[in-house]
N, CA, C and O of each residue as an XYZ file, in Angstrom:
572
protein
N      45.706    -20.907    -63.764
C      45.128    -19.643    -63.449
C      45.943    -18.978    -62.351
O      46.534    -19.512    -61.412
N      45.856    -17.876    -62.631
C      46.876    -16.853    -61.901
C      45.805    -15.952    -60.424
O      44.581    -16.071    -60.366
N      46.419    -15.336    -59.663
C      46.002    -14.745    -58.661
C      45.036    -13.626    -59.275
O      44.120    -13.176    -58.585
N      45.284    -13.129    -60.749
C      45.170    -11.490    -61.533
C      43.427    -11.831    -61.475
O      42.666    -10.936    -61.109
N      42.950    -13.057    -61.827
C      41.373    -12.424    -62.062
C      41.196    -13.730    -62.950
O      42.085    -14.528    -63.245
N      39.477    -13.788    -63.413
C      39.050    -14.450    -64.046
C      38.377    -13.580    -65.529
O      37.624    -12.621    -65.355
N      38.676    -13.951    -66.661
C      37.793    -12.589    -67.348
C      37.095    -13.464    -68.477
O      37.685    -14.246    -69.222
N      35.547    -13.156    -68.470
C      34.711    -13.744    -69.040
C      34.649    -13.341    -70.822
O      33.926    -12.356    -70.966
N      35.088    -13.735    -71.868
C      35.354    -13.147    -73.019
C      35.129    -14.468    -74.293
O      35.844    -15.431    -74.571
N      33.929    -14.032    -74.819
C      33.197    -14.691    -75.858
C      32.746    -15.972    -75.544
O      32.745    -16.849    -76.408
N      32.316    -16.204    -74.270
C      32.262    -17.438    -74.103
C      33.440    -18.511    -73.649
O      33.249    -19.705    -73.417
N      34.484    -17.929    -73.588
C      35.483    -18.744    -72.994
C      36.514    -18.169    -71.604
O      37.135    -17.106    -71.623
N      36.507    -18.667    -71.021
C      37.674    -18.036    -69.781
C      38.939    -18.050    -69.861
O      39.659    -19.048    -69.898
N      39.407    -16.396    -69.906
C      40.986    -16.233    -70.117
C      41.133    -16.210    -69.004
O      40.178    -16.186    -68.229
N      42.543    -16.210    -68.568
C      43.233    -15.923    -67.039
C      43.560    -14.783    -67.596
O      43.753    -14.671    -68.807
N      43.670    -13.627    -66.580
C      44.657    -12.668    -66.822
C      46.031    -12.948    -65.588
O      46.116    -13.270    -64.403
N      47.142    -12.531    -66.938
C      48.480    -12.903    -65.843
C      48.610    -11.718    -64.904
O      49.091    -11.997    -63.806
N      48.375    -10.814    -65.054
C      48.852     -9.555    -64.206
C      47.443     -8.579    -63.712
O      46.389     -9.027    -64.162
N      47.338     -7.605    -63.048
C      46.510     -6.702    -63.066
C      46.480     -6.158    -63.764
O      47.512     -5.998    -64.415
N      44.868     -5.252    -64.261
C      45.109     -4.966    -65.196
C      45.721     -3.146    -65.865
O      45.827     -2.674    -66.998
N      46.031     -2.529    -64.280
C      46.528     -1.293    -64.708
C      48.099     -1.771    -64.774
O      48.851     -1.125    -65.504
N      48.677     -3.027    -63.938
C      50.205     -2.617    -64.444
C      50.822     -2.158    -63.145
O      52.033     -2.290    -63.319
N      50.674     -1.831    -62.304
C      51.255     -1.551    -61.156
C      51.627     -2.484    -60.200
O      50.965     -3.479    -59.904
N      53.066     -2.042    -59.549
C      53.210     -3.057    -58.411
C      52.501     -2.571    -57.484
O      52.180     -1.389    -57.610
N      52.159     -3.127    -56.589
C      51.637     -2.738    -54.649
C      52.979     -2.411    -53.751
O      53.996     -3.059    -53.504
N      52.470     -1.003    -53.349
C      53.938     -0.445    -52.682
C      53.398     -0.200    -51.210
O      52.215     -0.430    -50.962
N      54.193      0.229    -50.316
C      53.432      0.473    -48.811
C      52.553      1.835    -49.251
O      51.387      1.941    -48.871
N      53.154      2.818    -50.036
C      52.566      3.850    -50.163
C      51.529      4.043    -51.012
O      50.868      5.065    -50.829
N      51.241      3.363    -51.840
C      50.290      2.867    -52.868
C      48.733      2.174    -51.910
O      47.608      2.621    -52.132
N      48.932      1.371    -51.171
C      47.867      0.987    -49.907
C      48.241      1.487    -48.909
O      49.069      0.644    -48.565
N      48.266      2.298    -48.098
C      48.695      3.058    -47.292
C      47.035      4.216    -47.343
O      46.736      4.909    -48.315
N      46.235      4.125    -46.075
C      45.656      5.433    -46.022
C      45.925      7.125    -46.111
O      45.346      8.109    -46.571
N      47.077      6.838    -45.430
C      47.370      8.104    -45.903
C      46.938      8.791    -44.138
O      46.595      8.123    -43.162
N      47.072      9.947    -44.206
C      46.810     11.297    -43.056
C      45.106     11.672    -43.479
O      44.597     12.546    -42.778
N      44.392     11.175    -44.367
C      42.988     10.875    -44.204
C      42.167      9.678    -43.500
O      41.144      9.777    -42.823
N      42.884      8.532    -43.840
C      42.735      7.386    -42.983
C      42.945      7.518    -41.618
O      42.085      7.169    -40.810
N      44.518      8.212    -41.136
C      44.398      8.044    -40.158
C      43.657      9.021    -38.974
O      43.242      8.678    -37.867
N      43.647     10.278    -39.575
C      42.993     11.144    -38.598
C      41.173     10.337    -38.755
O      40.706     10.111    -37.638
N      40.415     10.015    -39.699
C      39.323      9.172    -39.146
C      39.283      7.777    -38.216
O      38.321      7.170    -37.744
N      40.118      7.628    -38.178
C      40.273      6.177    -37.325
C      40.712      6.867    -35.783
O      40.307      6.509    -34.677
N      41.711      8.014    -36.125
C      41.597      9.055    -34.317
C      40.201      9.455    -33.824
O      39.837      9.327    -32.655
N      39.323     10.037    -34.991
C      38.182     10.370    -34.687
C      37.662      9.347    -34.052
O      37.344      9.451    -32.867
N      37.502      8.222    -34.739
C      36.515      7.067    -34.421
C      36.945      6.610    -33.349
O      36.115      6.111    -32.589
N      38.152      6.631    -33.012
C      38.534      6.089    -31.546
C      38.382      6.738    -30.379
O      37.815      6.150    -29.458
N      38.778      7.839    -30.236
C      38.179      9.110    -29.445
C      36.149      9.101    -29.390
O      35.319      9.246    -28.492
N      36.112      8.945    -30.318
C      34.264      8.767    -29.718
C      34.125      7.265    -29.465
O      32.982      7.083    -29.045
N      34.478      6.658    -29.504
C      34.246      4.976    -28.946
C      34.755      5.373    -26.959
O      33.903      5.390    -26.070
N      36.004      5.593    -26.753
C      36.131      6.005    -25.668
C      35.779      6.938    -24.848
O      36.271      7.003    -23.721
N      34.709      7.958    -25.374
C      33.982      8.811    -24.773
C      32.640      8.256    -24.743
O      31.761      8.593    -23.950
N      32.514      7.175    -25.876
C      30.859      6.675    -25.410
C      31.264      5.697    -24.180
O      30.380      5.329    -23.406
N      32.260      5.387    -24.052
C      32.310      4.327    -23.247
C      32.297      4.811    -21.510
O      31.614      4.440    -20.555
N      33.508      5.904    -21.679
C      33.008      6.973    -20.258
C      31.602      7.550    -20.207
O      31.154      7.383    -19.073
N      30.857      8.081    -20.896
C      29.339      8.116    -21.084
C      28.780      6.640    -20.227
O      28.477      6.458    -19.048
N      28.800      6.081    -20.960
C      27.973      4.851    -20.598
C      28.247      4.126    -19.065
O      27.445      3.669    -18.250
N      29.905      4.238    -19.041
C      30.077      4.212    -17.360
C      28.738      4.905    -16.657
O      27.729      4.274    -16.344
N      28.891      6.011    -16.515
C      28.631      6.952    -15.942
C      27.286      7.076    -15.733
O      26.724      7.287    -14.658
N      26.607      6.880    -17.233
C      25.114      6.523    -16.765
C      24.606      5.131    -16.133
O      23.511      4.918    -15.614
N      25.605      4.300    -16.295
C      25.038      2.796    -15.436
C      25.065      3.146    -14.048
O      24.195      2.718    -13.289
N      26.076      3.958    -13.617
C      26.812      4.192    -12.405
C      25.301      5.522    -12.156
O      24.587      5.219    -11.200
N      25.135      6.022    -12.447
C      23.687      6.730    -12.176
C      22.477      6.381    -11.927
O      21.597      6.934    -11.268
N      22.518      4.706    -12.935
C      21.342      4.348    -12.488
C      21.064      3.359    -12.122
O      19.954      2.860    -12.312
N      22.149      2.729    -11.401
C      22.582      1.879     -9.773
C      22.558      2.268     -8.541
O      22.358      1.591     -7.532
N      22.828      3.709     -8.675
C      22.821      4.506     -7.510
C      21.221      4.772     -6.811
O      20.792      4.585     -5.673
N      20.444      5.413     -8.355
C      19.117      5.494     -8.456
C      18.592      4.403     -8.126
O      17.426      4.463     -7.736
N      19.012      3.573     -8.155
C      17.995      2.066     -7.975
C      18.474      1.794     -6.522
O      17.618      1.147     -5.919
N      19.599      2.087     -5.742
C      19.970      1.763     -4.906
C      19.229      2.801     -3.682
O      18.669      2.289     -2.713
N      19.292      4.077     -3.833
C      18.169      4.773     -3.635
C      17.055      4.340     -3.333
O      16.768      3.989     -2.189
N      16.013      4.292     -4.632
C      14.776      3.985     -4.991
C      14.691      2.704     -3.316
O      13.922      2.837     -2.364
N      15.822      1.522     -3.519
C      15.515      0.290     -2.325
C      15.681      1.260     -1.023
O      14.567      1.388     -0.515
N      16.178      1.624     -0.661
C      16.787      1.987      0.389
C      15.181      2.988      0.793
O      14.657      2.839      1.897
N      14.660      3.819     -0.109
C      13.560      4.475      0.395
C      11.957      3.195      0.544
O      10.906      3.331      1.171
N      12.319      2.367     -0.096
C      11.233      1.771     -0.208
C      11.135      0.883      1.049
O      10.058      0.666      1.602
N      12.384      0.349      1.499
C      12.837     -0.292      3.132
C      12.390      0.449      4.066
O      12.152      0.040      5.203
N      12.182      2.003      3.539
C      12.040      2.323      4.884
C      10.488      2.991      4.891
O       9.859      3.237      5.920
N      10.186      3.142      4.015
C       8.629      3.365      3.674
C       8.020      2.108      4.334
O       7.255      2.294      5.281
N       8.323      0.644      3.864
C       7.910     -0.618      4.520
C       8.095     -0.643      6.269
O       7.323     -1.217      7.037
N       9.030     -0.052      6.566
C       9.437      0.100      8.233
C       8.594      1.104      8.532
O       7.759      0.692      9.338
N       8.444      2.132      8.277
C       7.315      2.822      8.471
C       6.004      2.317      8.511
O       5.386      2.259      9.575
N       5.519      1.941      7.423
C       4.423      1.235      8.058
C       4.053      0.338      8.568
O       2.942      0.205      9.080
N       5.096     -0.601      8.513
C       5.061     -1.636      9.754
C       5.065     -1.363     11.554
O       4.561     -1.943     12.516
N       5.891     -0.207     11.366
C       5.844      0.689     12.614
C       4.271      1.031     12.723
O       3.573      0.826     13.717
N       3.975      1.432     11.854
C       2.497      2.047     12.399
C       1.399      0.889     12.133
O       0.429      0.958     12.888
N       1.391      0.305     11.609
C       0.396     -1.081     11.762
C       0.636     -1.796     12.911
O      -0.257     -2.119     13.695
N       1.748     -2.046     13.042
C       2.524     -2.179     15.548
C       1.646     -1.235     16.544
O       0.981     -1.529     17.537
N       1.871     -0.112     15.966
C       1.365      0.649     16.720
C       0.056      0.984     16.676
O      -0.563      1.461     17.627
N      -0.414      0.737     15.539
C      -2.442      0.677     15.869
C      -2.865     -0.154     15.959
O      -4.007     -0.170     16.419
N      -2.185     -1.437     15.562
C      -2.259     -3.127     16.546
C      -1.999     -2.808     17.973
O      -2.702     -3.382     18.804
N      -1.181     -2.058     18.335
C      -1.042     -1.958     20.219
C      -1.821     -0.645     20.176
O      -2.104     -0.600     21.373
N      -2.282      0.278     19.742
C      -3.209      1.045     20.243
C      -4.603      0.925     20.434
O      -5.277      1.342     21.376
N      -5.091      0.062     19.034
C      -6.339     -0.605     19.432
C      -6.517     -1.967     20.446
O      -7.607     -2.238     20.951
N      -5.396     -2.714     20.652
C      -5.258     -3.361     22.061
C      -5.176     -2.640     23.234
O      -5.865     -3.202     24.087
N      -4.637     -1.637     23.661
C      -4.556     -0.660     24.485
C      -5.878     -0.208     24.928
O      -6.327     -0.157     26.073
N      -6.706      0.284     23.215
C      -8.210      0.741     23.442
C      -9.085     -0.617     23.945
O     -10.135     -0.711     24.580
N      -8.280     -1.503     23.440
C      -9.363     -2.770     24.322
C      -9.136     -2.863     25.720
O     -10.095     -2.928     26.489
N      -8.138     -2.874     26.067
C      -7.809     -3.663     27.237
C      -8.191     -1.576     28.433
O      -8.327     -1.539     29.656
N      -8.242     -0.365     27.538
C      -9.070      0.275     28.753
C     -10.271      0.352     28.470
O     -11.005      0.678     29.403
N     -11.037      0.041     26.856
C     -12.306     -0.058     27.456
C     -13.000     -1.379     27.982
O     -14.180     -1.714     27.884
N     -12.147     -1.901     28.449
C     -12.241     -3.387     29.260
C     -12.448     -2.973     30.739
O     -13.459     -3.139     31.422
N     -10.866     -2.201     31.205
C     -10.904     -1.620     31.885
C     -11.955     -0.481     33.268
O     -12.256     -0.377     34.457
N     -12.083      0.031     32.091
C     -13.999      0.895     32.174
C     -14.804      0.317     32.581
O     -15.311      0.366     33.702
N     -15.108     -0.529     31.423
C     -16.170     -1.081     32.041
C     -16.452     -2.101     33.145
O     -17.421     -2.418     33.835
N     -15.072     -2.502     32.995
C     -15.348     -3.226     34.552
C     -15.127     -2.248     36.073
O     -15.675     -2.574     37.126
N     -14.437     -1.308     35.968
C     -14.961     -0.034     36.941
C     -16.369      0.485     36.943
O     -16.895      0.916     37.969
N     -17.053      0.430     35.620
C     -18.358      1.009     35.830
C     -19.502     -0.069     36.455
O     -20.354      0.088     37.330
N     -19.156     -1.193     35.646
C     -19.916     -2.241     36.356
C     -19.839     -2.043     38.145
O     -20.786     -1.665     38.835
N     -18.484     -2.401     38.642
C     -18.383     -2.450     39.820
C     -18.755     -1.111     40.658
O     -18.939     -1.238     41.868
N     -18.858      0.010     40.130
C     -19.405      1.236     40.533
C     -21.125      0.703     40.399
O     -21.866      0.656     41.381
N     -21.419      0.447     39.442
C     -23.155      0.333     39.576
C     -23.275     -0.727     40.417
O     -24.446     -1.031     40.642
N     -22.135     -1.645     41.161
C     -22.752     -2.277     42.383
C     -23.034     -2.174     43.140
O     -23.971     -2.644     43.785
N     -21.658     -0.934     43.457
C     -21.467      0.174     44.788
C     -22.611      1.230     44.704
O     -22.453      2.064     45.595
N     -23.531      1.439     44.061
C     -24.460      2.800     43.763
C     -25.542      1.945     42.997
O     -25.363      0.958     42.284
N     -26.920      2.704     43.398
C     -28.214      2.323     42.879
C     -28.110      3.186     41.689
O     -29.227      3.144     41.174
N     -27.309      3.981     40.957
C     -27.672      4.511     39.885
C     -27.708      6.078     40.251
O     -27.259      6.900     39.453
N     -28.270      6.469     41.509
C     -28.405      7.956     41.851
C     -27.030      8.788     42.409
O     -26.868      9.975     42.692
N     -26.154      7.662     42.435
C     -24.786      8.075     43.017
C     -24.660      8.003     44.763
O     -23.669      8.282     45.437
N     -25.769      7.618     45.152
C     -25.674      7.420     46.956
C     -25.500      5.986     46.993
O     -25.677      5.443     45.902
N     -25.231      5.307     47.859
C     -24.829      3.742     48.117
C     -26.114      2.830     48.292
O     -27.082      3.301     48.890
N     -26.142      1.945     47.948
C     -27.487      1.251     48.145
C     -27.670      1.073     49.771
O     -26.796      0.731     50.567
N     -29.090      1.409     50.057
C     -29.482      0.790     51.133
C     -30.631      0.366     51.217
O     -31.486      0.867     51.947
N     -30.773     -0.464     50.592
C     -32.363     -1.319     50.618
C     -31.539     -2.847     51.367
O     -30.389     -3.199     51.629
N     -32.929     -3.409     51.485
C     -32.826     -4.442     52.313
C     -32.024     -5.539     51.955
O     -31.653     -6.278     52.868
N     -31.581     -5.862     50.447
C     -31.462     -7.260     50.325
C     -29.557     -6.553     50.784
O     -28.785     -7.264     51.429
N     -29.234     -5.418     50.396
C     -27.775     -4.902     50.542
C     -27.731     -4.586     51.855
O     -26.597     -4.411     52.303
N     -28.892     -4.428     52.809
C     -28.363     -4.046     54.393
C     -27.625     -4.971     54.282
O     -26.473     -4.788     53.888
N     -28.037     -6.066     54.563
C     -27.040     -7.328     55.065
C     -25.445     -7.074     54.712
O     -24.448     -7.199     55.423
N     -25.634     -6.573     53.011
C     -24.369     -7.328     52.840
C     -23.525     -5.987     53.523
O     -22.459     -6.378     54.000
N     -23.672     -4.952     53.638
C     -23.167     -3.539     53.925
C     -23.231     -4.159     55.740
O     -22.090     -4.007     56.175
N     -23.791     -4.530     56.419
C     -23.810     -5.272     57.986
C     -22.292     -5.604     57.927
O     -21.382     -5.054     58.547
N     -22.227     -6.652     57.020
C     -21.514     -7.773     56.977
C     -19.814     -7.165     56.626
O     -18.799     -7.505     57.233
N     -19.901     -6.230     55.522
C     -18.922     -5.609     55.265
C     -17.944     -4.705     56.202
O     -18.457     -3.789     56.846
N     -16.108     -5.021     56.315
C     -15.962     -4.062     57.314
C     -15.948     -2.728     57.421
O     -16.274     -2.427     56.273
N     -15.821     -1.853     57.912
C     -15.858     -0.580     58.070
C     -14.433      0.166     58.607
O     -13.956     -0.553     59.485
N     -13.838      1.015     58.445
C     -12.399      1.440     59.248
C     -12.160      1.445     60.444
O     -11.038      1.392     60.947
N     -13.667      1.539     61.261
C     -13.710      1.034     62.466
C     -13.579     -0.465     62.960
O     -13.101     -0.520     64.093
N     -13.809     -1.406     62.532
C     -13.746     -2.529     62.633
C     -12.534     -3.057     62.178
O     -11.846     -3.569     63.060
N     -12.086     -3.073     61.043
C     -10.266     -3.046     60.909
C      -9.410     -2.837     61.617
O      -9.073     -1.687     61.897
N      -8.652     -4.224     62.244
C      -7.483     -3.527     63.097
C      -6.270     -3.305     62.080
O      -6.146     -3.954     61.042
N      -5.263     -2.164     62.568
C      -4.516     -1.582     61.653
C      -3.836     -2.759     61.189
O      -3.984     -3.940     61.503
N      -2.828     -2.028     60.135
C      -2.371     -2.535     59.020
C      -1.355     -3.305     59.757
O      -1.125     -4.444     59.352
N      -0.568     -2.753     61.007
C       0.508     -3.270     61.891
C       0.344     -4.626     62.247
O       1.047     -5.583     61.924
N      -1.202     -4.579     63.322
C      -1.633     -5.975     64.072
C      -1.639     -6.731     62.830
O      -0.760     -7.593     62.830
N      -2.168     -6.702     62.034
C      -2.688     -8.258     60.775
C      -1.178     -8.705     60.303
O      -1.062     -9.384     59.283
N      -0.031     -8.314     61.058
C       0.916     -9.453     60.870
C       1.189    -10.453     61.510
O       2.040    -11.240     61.096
């Protein structure tokens, strides 16, 4: 059997020796031709423009994503900043209404409530006892 073909005929298999139009194969005979090749320019020219395309949008949406982190870092710093800062502002609000109230306490020791100084009996004593600017020698002598 030859390269030409197999041909199925009454039940038995001939070879054919040759092809069957008879022609040799020439370059120009298989040869595309100036139709072949201007589609294969086409096709290559859009393969390399999808490919700059496709750069271009990865490269868009790396940037975008790189973005997107970069705002979201600082959205997180932001509110970490401000959760710091109303963690130390409501410590702040503790430590003056701590503050307060231990001025007010110690004011309602100094005052019966009416805003004049106590002078009932069990505080004569301690107001006796307490010094006065008269009784203080200056700030100089007490070294």
């Amino acid at each position: 059997m030859s390269g030409a073909g197999i041909v199925f005929a009454l039940g038995e298999l001939l070879a054919a020796p040759s092809p069957s139009d008879g022609e040799e194969f020439t370059p120009v005979s298989v040869s595309p031709g100036l139709a072949g090749f201007f589609a294969m320019f086409v096709l290559a020219v859009a393969v390399v423009l999808l490919a700059v395309d496709m750069t271009r949008r990865t490269r868009r949406v790396q940037a975008r994503a790189r973005v997107q982190e970069r705002m979201a870092a600082e959205e997180r710093r932001r509110e970490d900043a401000a959760e710091h800062e109303r963690a130390d502002g409501t410590e702040r609000e503790r430590t003056d209404a701590a503050e307060h109230e231990r001025a007010d306490a110690a004011e309602r020791e100094r005052t019966d409530g009416t805003g004049r100084g106590r002078t009932d009996g069990a505080d004569a004593a301690d107001a006796d006892d307490a010094p006065t600017g008269e009784d203080t020698p200056p700030a100089d002598d007490q070294r």
